[in-house]
C-alpha positions as CSV (number, residue, x, y, z in Angstrom):
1,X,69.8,67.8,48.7
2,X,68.2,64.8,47.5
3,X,64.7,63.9,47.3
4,X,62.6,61.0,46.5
5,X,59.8,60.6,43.6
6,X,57.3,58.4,44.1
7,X,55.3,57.4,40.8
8,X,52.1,56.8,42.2
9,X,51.0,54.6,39.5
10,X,53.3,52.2,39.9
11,X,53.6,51.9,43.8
12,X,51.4,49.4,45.2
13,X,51.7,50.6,48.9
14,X,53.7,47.3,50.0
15,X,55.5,49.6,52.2
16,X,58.8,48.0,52.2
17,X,60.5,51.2,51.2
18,X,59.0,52.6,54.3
19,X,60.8,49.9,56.2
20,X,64.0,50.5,54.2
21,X,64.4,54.1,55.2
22,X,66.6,54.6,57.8
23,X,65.7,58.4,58.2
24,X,62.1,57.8,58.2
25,X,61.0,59.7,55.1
26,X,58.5,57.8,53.8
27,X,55.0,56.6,55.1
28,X,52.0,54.8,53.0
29,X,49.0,58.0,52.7
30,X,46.5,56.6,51.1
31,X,46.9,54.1,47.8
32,X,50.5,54.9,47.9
33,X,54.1,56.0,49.6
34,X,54.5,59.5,50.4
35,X,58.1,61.3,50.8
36,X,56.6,63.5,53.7
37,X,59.8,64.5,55.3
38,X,62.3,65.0,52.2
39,X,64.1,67.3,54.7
40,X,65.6,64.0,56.4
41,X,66.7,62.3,53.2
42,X,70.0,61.8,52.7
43,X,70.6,60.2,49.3
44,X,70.9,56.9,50.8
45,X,68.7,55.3,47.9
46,X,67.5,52.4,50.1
47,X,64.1,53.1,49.1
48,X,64.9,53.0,45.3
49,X,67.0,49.6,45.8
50,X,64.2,48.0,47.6
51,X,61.2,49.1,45.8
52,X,60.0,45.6,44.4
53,X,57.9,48.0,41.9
54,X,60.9,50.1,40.6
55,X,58.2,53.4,41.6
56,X,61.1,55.4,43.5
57,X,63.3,57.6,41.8
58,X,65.6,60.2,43.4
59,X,66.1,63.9,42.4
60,X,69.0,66.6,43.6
61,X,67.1,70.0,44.3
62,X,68.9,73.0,45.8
């Protein structure tokens, strides 16, 4: 299942890969995006495409 990485360092909280999520994954905690339901991704990778900051990257896990 896929998951997304947020470097935290690099995200400047514009929240446009909030909007991009169709599955509602992400949500801004904080300074930063958070993936706080990775159980709903589904490898789409519109977060990663529309991340002006390039901060999203996406893993496989079991």
């Amino acid at each position: 299942m896929p998951r997304p990485i947020i470097n935290e360092d690099d995200c400047s909280a514009c929240g446009i890969c909030v909007d991009a999520c169709p599955n509602d994954v992400i949500e801004i905690v904080g300074d930063a995006a958070e993936p706080v339901h990775d159980d709903r991704c589904d490898g789409c990778a519109a977060c990663m495409e529309e991340c002006p900051m390039g901060a999203i990257i996406e893993i496989e896990e079991d």
